[in-house]
Each structure stands twice: as C-alpha cells, then as structure tokens.
BAPA-912028 format. One line per field, with one value per residue (C-alpha): residue number from 1; x, z, y; residue in one letter. Coordinates in steps of 0.2 Angstrom, whole numbers. Example, Ala and Ser with C-alpha at 12.3 -4.5 7.8 and 13.67 -1.06 7.14 Angstrom:
BEGIN
lotor: 1:2
c1: 62:68
c3: 39:36
c2: -22:-5
sevo: a:s
# end
This chain:
BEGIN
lotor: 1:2:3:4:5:6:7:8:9:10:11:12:13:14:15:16:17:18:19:20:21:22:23:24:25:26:27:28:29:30:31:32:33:34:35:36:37:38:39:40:41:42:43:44:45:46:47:48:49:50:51:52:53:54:55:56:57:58:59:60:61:62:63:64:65:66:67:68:69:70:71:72:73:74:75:76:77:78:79:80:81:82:83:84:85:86:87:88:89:90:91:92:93:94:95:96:97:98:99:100:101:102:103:104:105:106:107:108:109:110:111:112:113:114:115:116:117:118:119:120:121:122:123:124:125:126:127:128:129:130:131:132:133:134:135:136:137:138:139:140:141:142:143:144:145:146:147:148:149:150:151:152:153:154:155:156:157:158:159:160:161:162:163:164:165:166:167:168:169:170:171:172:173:174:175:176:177:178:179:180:181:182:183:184:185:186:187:188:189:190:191:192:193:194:195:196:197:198:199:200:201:202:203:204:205:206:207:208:209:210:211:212:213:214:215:216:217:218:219:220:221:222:223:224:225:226:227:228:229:230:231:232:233:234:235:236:237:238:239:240:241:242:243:244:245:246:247:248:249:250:251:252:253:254:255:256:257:258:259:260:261:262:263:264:265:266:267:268:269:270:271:272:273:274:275:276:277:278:279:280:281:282:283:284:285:286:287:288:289:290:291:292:293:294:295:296:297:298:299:300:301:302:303:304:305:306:307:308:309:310:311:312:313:314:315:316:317:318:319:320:321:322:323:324:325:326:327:328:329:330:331:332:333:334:335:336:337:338:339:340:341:342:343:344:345:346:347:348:349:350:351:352:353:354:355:356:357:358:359:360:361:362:363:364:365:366:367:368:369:370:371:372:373:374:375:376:377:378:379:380:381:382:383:384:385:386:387:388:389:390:391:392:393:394:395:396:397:398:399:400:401:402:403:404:405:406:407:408:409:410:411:412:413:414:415:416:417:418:419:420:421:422:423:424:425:426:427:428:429:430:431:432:433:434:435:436:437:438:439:440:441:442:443:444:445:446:447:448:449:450:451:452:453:454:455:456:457:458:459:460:461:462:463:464:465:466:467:468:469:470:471:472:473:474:475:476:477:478:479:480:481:482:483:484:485:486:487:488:489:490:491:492:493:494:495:496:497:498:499:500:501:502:503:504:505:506:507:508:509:510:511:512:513:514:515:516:517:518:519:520:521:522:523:524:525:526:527:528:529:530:531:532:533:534:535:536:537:538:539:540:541:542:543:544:545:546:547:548:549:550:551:552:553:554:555:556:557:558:559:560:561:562:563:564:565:566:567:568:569:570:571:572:573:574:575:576:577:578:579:580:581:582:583:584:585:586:587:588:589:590:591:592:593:594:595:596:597:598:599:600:601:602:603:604:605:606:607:608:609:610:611:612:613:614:615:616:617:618:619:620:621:622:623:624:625:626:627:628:629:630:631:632:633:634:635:636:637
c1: 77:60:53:47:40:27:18:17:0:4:16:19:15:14:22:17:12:-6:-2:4:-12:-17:-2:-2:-21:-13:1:-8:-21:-10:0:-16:-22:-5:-6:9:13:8:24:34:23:29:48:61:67:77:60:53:42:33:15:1:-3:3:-11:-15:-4:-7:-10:-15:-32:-34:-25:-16:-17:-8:-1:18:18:9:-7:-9:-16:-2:12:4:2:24:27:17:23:36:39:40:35:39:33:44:42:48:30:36:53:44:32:34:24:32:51:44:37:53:62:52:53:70:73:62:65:80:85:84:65:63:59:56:47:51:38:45:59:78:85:100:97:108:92:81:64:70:75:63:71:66:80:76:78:91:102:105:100:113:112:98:85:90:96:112:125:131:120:111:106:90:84:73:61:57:40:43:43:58:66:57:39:24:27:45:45:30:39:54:44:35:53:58:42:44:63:61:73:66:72:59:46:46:49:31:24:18:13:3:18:25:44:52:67:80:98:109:119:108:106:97:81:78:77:62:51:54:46:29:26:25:11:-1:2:-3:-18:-24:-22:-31:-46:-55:-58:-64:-82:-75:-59:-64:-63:-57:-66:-80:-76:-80:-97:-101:-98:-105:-122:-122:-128:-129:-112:-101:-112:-107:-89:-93:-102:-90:-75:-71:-65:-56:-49:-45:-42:-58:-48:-37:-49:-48:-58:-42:-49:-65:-59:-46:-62:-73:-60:-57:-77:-79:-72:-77:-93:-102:-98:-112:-116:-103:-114:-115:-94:-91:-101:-94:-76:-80:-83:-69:-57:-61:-59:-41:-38:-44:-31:-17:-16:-17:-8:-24:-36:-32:-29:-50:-53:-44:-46:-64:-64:-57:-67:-85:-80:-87:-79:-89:-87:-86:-73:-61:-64:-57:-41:-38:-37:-27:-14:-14:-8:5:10:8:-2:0:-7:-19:-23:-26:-36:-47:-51:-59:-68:-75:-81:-86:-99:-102:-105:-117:-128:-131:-135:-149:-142:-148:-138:-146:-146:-139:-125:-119:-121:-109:-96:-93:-89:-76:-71:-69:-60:-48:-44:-43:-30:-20:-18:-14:0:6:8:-8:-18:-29:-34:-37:-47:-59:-61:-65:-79:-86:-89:-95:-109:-113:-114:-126:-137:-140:-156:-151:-133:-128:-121:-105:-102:-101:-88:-77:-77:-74:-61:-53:-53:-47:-30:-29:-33:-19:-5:-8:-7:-25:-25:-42:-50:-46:-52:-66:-71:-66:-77:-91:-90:-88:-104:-112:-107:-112:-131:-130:-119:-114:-94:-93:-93:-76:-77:-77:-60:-53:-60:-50:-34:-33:-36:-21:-13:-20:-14:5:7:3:15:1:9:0:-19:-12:-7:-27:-35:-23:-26:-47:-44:-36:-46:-60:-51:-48:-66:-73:-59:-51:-33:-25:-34:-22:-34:-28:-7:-12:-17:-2:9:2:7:24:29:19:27:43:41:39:55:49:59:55:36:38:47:36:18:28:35:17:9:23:17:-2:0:11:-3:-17:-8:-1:18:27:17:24:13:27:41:31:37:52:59:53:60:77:76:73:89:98:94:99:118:113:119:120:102:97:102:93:78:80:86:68:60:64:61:44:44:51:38:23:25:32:46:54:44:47:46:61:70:62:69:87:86:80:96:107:100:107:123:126:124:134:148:146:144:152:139:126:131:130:112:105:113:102:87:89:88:71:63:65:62:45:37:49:60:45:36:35:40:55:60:60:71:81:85:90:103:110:114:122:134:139:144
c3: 178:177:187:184:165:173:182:167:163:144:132:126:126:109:109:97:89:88:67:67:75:59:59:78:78:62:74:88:81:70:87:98:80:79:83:88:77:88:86:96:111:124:119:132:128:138:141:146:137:121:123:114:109:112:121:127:121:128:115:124:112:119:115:131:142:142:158:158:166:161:167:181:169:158:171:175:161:159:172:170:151:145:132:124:105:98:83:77:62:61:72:88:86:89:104:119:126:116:122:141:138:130:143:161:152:150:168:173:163:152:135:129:132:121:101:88:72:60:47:41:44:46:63:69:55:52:52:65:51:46:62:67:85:101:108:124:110:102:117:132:149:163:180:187:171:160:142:140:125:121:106:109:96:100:88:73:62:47:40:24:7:3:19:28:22:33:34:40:47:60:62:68:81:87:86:101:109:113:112:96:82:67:56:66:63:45:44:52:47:28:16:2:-4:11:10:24:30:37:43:29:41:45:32:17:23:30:15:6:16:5:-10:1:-7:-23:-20:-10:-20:-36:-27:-23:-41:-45:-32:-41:-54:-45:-50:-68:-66:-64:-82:-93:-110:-99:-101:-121:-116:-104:-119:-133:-121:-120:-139:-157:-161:-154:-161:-177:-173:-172:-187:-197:-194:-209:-208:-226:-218:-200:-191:-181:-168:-165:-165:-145:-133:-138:-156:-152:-142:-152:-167:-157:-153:-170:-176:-161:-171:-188:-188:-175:-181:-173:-159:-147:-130:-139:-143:-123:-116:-127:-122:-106:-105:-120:-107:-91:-102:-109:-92:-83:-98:-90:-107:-98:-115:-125:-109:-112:-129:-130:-120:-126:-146:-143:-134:-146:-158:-151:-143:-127:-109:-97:-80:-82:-95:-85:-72:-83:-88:-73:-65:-79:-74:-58:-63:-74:-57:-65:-44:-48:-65:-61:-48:-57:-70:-56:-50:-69:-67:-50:-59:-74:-65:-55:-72:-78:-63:-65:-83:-75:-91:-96:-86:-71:-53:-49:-62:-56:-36:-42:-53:-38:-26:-39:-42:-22:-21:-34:-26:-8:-15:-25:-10:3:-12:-9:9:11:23:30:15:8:24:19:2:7:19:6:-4:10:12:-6:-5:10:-1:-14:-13:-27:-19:-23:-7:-16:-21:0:1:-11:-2:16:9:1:15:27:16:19:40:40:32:45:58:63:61:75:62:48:53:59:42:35:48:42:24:28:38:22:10:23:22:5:-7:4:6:-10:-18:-26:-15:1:-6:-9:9:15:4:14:30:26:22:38:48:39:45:61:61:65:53:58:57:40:33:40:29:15:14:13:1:-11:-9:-12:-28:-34:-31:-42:-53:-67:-66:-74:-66:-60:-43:-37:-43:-34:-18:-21:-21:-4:2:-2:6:24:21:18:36:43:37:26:10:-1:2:-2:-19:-24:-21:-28:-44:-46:-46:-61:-71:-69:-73:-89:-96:-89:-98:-114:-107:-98:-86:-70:-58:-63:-60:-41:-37:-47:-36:-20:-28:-30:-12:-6:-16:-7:10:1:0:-20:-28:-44:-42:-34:-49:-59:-53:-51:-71:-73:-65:-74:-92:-84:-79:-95:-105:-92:-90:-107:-100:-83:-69:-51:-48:-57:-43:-32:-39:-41:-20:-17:-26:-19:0:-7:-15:0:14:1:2:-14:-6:-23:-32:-20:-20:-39:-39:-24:-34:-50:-41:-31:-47:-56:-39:-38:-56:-56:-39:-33:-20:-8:-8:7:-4:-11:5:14:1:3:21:17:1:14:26:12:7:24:22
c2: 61:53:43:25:24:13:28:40:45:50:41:60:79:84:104:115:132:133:140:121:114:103:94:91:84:72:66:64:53:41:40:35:23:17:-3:-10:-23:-42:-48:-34:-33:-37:-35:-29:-13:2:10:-7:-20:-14:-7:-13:5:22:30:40:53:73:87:105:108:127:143:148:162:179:175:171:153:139:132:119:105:109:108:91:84:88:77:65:62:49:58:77:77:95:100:111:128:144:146:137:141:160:153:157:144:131:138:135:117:112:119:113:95:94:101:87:72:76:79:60:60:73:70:83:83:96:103:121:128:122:117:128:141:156:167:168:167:152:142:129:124:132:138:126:113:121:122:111:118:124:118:130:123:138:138:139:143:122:118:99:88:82:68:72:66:77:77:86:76:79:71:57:60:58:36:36:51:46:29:36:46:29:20:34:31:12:10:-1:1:7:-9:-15:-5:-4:-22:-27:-11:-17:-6:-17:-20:-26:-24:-28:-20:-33:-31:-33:-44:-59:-74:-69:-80:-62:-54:-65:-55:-41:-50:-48:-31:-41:-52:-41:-27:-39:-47:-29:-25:-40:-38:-22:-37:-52:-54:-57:-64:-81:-85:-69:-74:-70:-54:-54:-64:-49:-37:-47:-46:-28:-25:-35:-25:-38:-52:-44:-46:-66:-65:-59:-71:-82:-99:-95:-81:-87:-103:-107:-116:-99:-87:-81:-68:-58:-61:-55:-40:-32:-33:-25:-12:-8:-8:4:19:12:6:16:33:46:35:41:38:19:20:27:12:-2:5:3:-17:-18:-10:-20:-36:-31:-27:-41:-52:-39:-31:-12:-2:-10:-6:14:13:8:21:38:34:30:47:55:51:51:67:60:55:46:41:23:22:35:24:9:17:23:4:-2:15:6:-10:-4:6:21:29:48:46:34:44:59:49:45:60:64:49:58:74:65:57:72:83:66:65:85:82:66:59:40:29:22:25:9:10:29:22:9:19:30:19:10:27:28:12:13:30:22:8:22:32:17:12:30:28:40:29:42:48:30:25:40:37:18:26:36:21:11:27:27:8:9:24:11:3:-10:-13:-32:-41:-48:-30:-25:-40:-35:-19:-27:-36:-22:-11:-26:-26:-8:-10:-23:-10:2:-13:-14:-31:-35:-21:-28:-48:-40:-34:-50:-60:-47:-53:-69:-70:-60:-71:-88:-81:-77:-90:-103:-109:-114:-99:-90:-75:-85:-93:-73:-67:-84:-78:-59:-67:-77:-61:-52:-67:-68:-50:-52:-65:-78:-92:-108:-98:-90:-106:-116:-100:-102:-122:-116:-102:-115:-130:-115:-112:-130:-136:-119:-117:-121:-129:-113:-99:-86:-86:-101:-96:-81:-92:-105:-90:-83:-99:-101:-85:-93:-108:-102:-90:-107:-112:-126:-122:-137:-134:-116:-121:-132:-119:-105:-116:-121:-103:-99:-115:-108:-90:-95:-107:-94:-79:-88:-84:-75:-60:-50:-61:-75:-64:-61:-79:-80:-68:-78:-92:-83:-79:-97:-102:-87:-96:-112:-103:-109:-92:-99:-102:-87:-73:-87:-85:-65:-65:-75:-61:-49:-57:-59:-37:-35:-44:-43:-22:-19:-5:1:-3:-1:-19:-19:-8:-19:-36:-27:-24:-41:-46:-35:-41:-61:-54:-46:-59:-73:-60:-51:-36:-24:-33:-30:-8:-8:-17:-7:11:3:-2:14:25:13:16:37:36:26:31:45:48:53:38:27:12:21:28:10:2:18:13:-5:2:13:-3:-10:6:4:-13
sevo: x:x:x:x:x:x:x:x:x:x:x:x:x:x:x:x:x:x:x:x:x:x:x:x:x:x:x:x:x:x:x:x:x:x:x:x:x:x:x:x:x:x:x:x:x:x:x:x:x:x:x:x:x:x:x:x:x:x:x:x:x:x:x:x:x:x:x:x:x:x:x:x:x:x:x:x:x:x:x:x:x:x:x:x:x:x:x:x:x:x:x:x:x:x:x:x:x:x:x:x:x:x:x:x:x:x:x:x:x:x:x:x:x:x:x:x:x:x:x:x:x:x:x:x:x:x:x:x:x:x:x:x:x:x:x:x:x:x:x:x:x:x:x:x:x:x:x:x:x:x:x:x:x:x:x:x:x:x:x:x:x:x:x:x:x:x:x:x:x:x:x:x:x:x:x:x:x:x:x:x:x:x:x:x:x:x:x:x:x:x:x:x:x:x:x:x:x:x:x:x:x:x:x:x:x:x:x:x:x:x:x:x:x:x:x:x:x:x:x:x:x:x:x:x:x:x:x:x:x:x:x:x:x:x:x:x:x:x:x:x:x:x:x:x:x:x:x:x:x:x:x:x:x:x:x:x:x:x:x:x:x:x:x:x:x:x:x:x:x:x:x:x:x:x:x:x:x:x:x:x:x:x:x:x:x:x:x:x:x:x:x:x:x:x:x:x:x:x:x:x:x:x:x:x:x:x:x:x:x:x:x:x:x:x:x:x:x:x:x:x:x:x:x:x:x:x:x:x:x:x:x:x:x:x:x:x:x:x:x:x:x:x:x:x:x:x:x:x:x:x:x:x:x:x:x:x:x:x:x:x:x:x:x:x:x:x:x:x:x:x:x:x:x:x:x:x:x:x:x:x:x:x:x:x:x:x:x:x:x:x:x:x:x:x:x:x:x:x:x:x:x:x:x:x:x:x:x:x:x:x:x:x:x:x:x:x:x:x:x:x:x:x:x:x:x:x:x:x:x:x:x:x:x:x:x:x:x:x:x:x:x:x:x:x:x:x:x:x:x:x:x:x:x:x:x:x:x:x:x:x:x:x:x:x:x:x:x:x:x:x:x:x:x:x:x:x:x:x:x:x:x:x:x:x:x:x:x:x:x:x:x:x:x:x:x:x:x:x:x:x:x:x:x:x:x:x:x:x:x:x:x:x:x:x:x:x:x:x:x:x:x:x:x:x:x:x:x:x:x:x:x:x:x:x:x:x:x:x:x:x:x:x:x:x:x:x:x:x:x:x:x:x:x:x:x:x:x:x:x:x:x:x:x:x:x:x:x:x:x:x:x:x:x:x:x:x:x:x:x:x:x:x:x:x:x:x:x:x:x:x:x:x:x:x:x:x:x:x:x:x:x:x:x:x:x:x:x:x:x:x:x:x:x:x:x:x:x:x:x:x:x:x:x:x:x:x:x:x:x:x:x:x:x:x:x:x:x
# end
C-alpha cells in the first residue's frame, strides 16, 4: 500500500489518452483552482486533515515514447501520487500507456486510490469500441501486479450531461481526493443559488440553507440594474429625457379622462410603449432606442413579459434590431429564469453590436464600449447560473478588457463589475478572490463618492454574502449591519434595496441560530417588497420560504406550509407561470416534512418539485442535479 499520505508529492496523476487531452488540461486546472471550502479545512478524514487545496496535481503534458515502458519522471511521479485520476474513453480504454499507468498504480498503492472519470464510452461494454475502462481498471490485479479475470468496480464520476455533468461530476472526484463526503461538498460549494445539500436526517434548521439559492440568485438578477434601481419611476424620467416623445406622453393625460393622483410611471410607460409603434412610424432607429429605455424600466418594475413585449413589436415594426435592446430582453429572460433562452438572446445582442460597429453607425463609442461589456456580463451570470464558471469567468474578463479600452469608462460602472464578478469568485469557492475584488471596489468608490453612496452599501451587501459562504457569520453579519444602515440613510423606507439587505440578514442571523431576529429581518423585507411592488412579487416569496423554514426548526408545522403556501402565491403572481423556484420551494418543503415525520408527504413534494425543476432548467443543470441528490435521500427514507 502507500506510504504516509503526508510524503506524497502530487494529490494525483491525471491518466489519459492524449485524443482526451482537452478535457484533462480542464480537470487538472479546476482541480489545482479548486479552493476548498474554509469551513472544511482542517477536518479529519481517512486520508488525514482536509487540504487547503489540491495542488499540485500531476498531468504528463508530452506524448510518450515508442519504447514499451514508461519513462523515469513518469514512474516517479506514480509513486509519489496519492491518487490516480483516469480519464476514461473508448481512446484510453485503447492506450497502452494508459493500461500501464493503471496497472503499476494499483500494484503500488491499491485499487482504492484509484478514481475514474468517464467522458465517452460505457464502462464494462459488450463491445470492445464502446468500452471506456482499461482493462487494468477493468479488472483487479493478481498477485504478481498482472490483470487478472475478477472484474473490480472502481468508483466513478461521469462527466457527460446526461449523467453527473461537469459540477457533480468534478465534485465527486474532489470528494475521493480529500476523503470528504460529497453532502459536504455541495453544501459549501454554492452556486448563486446556493442550495445546500443537507442529510435529510438532521432537524430541518439544516434545510433553511437551501433557500440561499433564492436570495443571491435574486440579488444577482437585481445587480445588472443598480445604477437605476434606487427609485424605479426614475426609470420613466431617464426616458422622458431622451426625446420630446415621452414629454408628449405627459402632455396628453387628461384629468377628465384620468385621475391625476393615479396616473403612475407604469402610466407613463405602457403610453409610451403604445406611441412607440403608432406615432413614430418611419423613424425605426428613433422606435429601437426608445424601446430600449422603455424595457430596462419595465424591467427594473419586475414586469419582464412587458420588458420583451417592447422590444420584439417594436422590432417588428421598425424592421430594425439593435444591440442595446437585445440586450434588454435578454436580462428580462434572465430574471423570468428563462438562462438558455436568455442566453441565446444574448448572444444576438453580441453580433448585433458586431454588425453595428462594422456599419460605424451613429451610436457613440462610449455607448457601444458599454453595451458589450453588459452583453458580456449578462452572459457571465447566465453562464455561472448554468454551472459554466469557466466560461462565465471569461466572459467577465472580456468585459473588464473592454471596460479598461474605454477612455470614457465611468468608475461606478468598474464596481458594478467587481462586484459582479466577486459573486461569481465566491461560487467557485475563491472566496480571498473574490473579497479581494470587493476590497478593490471599495477603495474605488472611497476615492470617488465617499461611504455614503448606494453602491458602497451593495459592495457591503456581497461581502456579506462572500463572508456567509465562507461561513464567516460574525464578519457577515458587521458588513450586513453597514450595508443596511447604507440603505436607510439613502433610501427610501420601501425600496426593495434595503428588503434585499434585510433578507441577507435574516438568513445570517438565522446561521447563527437566532430565530426571532431572523423572523423579524425576513418578515420586514416581505412588508417592503409588497409596498415597493404594489403586492405580491417572487422577492417576497424568497423569504417567505425562509420563513417557512424558520418555523420548521420551530417544530411549528402548521406554520411552516403556511409560509411555503405564501411562497408560492408570490411565484405564482411574481413569474406569472411555472418557474423553477417553484420546484425549488416544493424541495424546501419536502426537506421540513420529512425531518417532522411526514416523510409520504415529503416523496410526493420532491417527485413534484423534481419534475418543475427538469422541466424549467433540465435535468443537466447543476441546480437540478443537486436537488436531485437531496430527493434521492428522501426516497430512501
């Protein structure tokens, strides 16, 4: 067996074919970036305490020889490796090389150090095209360290889509690596949605840290609008400024016809929707810019069915798409939680702006600098909600290059950005990363605005959030009490900004165990998003189900399906059709039910949610896939 796991010089040897050498150099660098969360190092496990990191691990970059043995370096590197990682395809299943990794590893350490990852293929195939196992992997070794004819069962992670995906299927590989359970894992490894697996088992105050996904996946959705949030009939000032069309819109109210004292920004804006395909006929770049603003104000009121309908009549009238307004829609697709399709509508946006600068069309330098990194944003966040956060790490570089090629780039644009990315450094658990970025916009901010500006407060809202993932309650809950008192010296009492902040702070006070205090911040956030949005909106169905949850530690279950039947009026009204929240809520549920007992209950909620969930994101998605794993636990109940 191996020697001391204290005097290995690799966490692991990555095996594979070199027609597999893309997906290798992919593992071994979200192995090496792979931060393990603060909380778990440290922990005693069979393989000794928890690393902060898994570096360095070992991947062979060079095509080997003809010879028939392996290299020096490489017989080295074998036994000096904790682990072996085998990448297995119908390719490696072929290599030779790979056969005789496989086989001197297990002939010096064993077969329980050794963790495959399949990509292609099917393990223990009838046909020899379609097997994926090396037969050293296939079969267990004899007493002289040759294959023998016993099949072994090695354990396996599969990369594909349509089993694990690339999330679960790389923290099942790091679960091997540390001697972790992967409950664990995925509980401190948040997405930005942050649902935490639990064990069905333990009192349901384990279960409200599902119901983080909710928050910081709302904030996030919020965040792309923050420099006009703070009020939203700001929104229908913005657009009244850009031309005497909506000045019209004022001018023709009636005080016969309407109530002065009801006539809203809502008023204002679904006029100037109307006038934009009837009075403007001809003028299409005129109709394609008005739009625009039209849409980011319906969004930013949460009406995202009026935000697109703005955008693709007025398209289809002018005959004229334009970068801006693809933009637009796409965000409101994104907080309907519509990803693929918002994604896709983003990727227009992307070649619209493309096609515009080639045509050195009218619109400014400055605005096209700033529509692509929105468009580079909004992709970044659509791609971290997907679990894709490599890709949404580049996309969030690209815009900080564009930001940095813009000579008239505003400061509190580059926070924004900091702060976005930050959220996105914290799901894939680089937590130092992402404060430092946070620390960064601070700073910016300090030498431009001062403290008492509003974005100070939202920096001050995600470095709570970095801390409470961290587990870091006390430092969480110091930038939670800035953030708000930010928000209550800026804002209005009824600005979803602070509810947003009150809600954050429920779920740090309730990780602190101090239930009435968690109440009463997350029953106060309700109260402000219902007078902020005029009634009911999903944001209050966020902390109703947190809410529900702190009544499920309470035993209260009464109380609990109370609150979760709040919820989802809230989904209902808020998203206007199924959304996956609703699968979501139906889990969180089914997590209460099931540690009061109610464990029939509890299957039928988790085979409802189950099906909302690979209905509205798929059964591939990280999200999905996590929830998956915490039904499963309660089947088995």
């Amino acid at each position: 067996m191996s020697k001391q796991d204290a005097s290995h010089t690799f966490r692991a040897f990555i095996s594979y074919s070199h027609a597999d050498k893309e997906t290798a150099k992919w593992l071994h660098r979200s192995l090496e970036r792979y931060k393990l969360p603060k909380k778990l190092v440290g922990k005693s496990t069979s393989l000794g305490p928890v690393p902060k990191r898994l570096s360095p691990i070992f991947r062979d970059q060079d095509e080997l020889s003809a010879s028939g043995n392996l290299d020096a370096d490489l017989q080295s590197a074998l036994v000096n490796s904790m682990f072996l990682i085998v990448v297995c395809s119908p390719s490696s299943a072929k290599s030779k090389w790979v056969n005789e990794e496989v086989r001197q590893f297990k002939a010096l350490h064993g077969k329980e150090r050794v963790l495959a990852l399949v990509i292609d293929g099917t393990p223990n195939a009838i046909t020899t095209e379609q097997e994926c196992f090396p037969p050293a992997l296939k079969f267990e070794l004899d007493a002289n360290g040759n294959t023998s004819e016993k099949l072994s069962e090695p354990i396996a992670a599969d990369l594909r889509k349509a089993a694990d995906g690339k999330k679960l299927a790389s923290l099942k590989i790091i679960s091997g690596l540390t001697g972790l359970r992967l409950d664990d894992l995925v509980q401190r490894d948040a997405s930005r949605r942050m649902l935490l697996l639990i064990q069905v088992s333990v009192a349901s105050s384990s279960a409200a840290i599902f119901a983080l996904a909710l928050a910081f996946y709302a904030n996030e959705q919020r965040i792309e609008a923050t420099k006009q949030r703070a009020i939203a009939e700001q929104e229908s000032k913005t657009a009244i400024a850009v031309s005497d069309f909506l000045v019209n819109s004022f001018v023709n109210a009636s005080s016969e016809q309407e109530n002065p004292n009801e006539v809203t920004a809502r008023t204002i804006l679904d006029r100037g929707a109307k006038r934009i395909l009837q009075d403007l006929e001809g003028q299409a770049v005129i109709q394609a810019r008005l739009s625009t603003t039209i849409a980011k104000a319906f969004t930013n009121l949460g009406l995202f069915d009026n935000a697109i309908d703005v955008v693709d009549k007025t398209a289809k009238v002018s005959g004229l798409q334009i970068s801006s307004a693809t933009q637009m829609k796409a965000q409101a697709l994104f907080r309907q939680g519509k990803l693929d399709e918002s994604l896709q509508t983003a990727t227009l946006a992307e070649q619209l702006l493309q096609e515009e600068r080639q045509r050195n069309d009218k619109l400014n330098d400055s605005s096209k600098f700033k529509t692509l990194t929105d468009i580079a944003s909004m992709k970044a966040i659509i791609y971290s909600d997907l679990g894709e956060f490599e890709l949404a790490l580049d996309e969030f570089d690209i815009a900080l290059k564009v930001f940095e090629q813009n000579p008239d780039a505003d400061t509190i644009e580059l926070v924004s950005l900091l702060q976005r990315r930050a959220l996105l450094l914290s799901d894939m658990g680089e937590m130092e990363t992402a404060s430092a970025d946070l620390s960064k916009a601070k700073s910016l901010l300090l030498n431009s605005v001062g403290e008492q500006d509003i974005f100070f407060g939202n920096v001050s809202l995600a470095q709570a959030q970095v801390d409470f993932l961290s587990w870091n309650l006390e430092p969480a809950l110091f930038q939670i009490t800035q953030a708000i008192e930010n928000f209550e010296n800026l804002l209005e009492r009824d600005n979803p900004t602070l509810a947003d902040a009150l809600s954050m702070k429920g779920q740090i006070l309730h990780g602190l165990g101090r239930l009435k205090e968690a109440e009463l911040a997350l029953t106060e956030a309700v109260s402000i998003y219902t007078n902020a949005f005029n009634g009911r909106h999903y944001l209050s169905g966020i902390a109703e189900v947190y809410l529900g949850l702190i009544a499920g530690d309470r035993k209260n279950l009464a109380s609990a399906l109370a609150h979760f039947q709040q919820a989802k009026l809230h989904y209902d009204e808020g998203y206007g059709g199924i959304h996956a929240n609703h699968g979501d809520l139906l889990v969180n549920q089914a997590t209460v039910l099931s540690s009061l007992g109610e464990i029939d209950q509890a299957k039928t909620d988790c085979a409802e949610g189950m099906r909302i969930l690979n209905e509205t994101l798929g059964q591939d998605a990280a999200f999905t896939q996590q929830l998956q794993e915490v039904c499963n636990a309660i089947y088995a109940l």
